[in-house]
N, C-alpha and C positions, 0 to 999 in steps of 0.2 A: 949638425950638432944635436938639434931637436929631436932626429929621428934615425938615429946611426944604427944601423942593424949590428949587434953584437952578441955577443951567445949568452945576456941574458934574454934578450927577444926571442930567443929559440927558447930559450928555457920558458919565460914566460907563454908563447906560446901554446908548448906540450904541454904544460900546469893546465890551462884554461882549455886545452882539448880532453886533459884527462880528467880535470872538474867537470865539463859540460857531459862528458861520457859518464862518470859515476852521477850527477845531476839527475841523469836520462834514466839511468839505470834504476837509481834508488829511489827518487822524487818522480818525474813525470809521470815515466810509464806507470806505476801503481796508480799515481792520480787518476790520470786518465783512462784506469782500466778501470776506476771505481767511477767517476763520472757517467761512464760508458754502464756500470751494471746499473747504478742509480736511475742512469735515465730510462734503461732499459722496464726497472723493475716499475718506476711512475707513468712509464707508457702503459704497462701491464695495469698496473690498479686503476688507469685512468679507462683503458680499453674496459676493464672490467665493472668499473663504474659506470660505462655509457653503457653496456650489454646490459646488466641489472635492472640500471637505470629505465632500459628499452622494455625489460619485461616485466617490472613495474608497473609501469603506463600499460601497456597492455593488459596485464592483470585488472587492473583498475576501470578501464575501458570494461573488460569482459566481465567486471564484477557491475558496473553502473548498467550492461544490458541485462545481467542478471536479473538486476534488480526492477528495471524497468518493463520488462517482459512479466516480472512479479506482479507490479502495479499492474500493470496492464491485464493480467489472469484473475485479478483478485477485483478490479473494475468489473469485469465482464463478470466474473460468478456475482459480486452485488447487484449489480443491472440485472443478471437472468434471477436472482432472488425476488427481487424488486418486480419484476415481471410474474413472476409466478406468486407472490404474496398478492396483488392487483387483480387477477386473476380468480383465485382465491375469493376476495374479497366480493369481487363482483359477480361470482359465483352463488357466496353467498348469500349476498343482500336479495340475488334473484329469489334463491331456496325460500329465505324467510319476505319472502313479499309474496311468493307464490301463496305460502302458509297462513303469513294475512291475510291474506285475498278470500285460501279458501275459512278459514276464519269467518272472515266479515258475510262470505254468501252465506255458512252456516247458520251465521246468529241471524241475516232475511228471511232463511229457511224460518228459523223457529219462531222470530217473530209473527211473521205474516199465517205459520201455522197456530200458533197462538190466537193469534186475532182473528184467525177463519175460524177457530174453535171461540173463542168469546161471542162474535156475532153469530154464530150457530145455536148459542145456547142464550142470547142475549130474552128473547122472548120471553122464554122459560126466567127465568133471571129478574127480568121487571116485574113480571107477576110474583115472583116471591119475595121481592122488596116491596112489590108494593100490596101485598098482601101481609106484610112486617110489618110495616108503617100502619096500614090501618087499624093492625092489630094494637097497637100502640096507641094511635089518638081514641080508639073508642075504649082501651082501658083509660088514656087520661083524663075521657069527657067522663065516665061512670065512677070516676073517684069524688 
């Protein structure tokens, strides 16, 4: 009774094969062909976001040795600066100590030639002081 095959069963059957055939025809396959470029094209952006992404980081990598190699050129010219200002310095300070030096024997020089010429002529010298001086008390005693 329930399930008596009669020729609407056929009929209904052919409906629902010619339903699921236009179904396929019109609805799935275009889904499924678009699914299919969809995923294709988010594989594509994703592939090309992890390529980017790769030479990025590289980039970034090759810019921080850049920079580090920078540091590190601009350390070493300071240090060799620094070494040759020190250098310099100590160079100088010899220059002008030699200059003191010869300075200071200079003025021994002159001094000590000074004073060989004072006690050379010191003799001559007390007698004309002290030939001043007497000239002096015996004008003060004859005033």
């Amino acid at each position: 009774m329930f399930l008596q095959p009669d020729g609407t069963f056929w009929i209904q059957l052919v409906s629902f094969v010619v339903f699921y055939a236009l179904l396929n025809v019109l609805f799935l396959r275009p889904v499924s062909r678009a699914i299919r470029e969809r995923r294709a094209y988010i594989n594509g952006v994703t592939s090309d976001y992890d390529q980017y992404q790769a030479e990025a980081n590289a980039l970034r990598a090759q810019a921080e040795e850049v920079r580090a190699q920078a540091r590190r050129d601009a350390e070493h010219a300071i240090a060799q600066a620094r070494a040759e200002a020190s250098n310099a310095t100590a160079e100088m300070a010899t220059q002008y100590a030699q200059q003191a030096q010869h300075t200071v024997e200079e003025a021994d020089r002159t001094v000590q030639a000074e004073a060989q010429s004072a006690r050379a002529d010191e003799d001559r010298v007390v007698r004309q002081l002290a030939g001043v001086m007497l000239e002096r008390t015996l004008q003060e005693s004859s005033r």
